[in-house]
C-alpha positions in Angstrom: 39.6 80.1 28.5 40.7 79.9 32.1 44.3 82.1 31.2 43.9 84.1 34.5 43.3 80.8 37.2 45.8 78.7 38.3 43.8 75.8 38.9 46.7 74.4 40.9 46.0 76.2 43.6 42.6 75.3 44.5 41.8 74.1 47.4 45.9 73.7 48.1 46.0 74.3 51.5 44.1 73.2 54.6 42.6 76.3 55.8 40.8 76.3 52.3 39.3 72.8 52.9 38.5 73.5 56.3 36.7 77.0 55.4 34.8 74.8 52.4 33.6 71.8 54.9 32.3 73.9 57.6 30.2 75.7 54.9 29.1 72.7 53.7 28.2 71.8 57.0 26.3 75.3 57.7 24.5 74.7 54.5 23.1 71.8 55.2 22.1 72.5 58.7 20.1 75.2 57.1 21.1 78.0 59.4 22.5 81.5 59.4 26.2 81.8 58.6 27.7 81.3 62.0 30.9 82.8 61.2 31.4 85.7 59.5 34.7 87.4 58.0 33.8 90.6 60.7 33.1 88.3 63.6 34.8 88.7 67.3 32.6 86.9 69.7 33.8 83.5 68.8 35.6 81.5 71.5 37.1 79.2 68.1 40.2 81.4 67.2 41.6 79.0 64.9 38.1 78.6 62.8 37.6 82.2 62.9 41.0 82.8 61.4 40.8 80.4 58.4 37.5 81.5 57.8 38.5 85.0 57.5 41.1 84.4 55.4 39.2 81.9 53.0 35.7 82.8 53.6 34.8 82.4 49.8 35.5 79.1 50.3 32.6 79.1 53.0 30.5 80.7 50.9 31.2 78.3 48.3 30.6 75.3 50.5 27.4 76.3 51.8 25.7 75.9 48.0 26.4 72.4 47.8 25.0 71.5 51.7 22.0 73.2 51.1 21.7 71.2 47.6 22.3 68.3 49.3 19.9 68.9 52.2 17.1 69.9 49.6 18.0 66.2 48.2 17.9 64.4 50.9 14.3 66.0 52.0 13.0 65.4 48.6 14.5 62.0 48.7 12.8 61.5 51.5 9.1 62.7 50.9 9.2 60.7 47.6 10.1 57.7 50.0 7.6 58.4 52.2 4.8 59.2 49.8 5.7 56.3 47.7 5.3 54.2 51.1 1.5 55.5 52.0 0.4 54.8 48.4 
């Protein structure tokens, strides 16, 4: 089924987790991407460089911190709700 991935390389290096944690982080802030592959006016050369090279990793991160954000709202007006009744 999976013949062409090589699942062993999957988040294998750092610069992959890094790009996927800062789009989690993104996504759950709810905000524009802040970094973009084609960005130069970044004074963080080191971020900008991983996310360029793994920035479907940010992409990919940003899904479950928006998920989680849309959770912990929900979460949140069924606590509150559940309080006033």
């Amino acid at each position: 089924m999976f013949n062409g991935i090589n699942l062993k390389q999957f988040l294998s290096e750092h610069q992959e987790w890094h790009a996927l944690i800062e789009g989690f982080s993104d996504g759950f802030c709810i905000r524009k991407a802040r970094y973009e592959p084609w960005d130069e006016g970044n004074d963080d050369e080191n971020l900008l460089k991983s996310l360029r090279k793994e920035h479907h990793y940010y992409n990919i991160g940003r899904v479950p911190g928006f998920a989680s954000f849309i959770i912990l709202v929900t979460g949140m007006i069924v606590w509150i709700i559940g309080a006033v009744i």
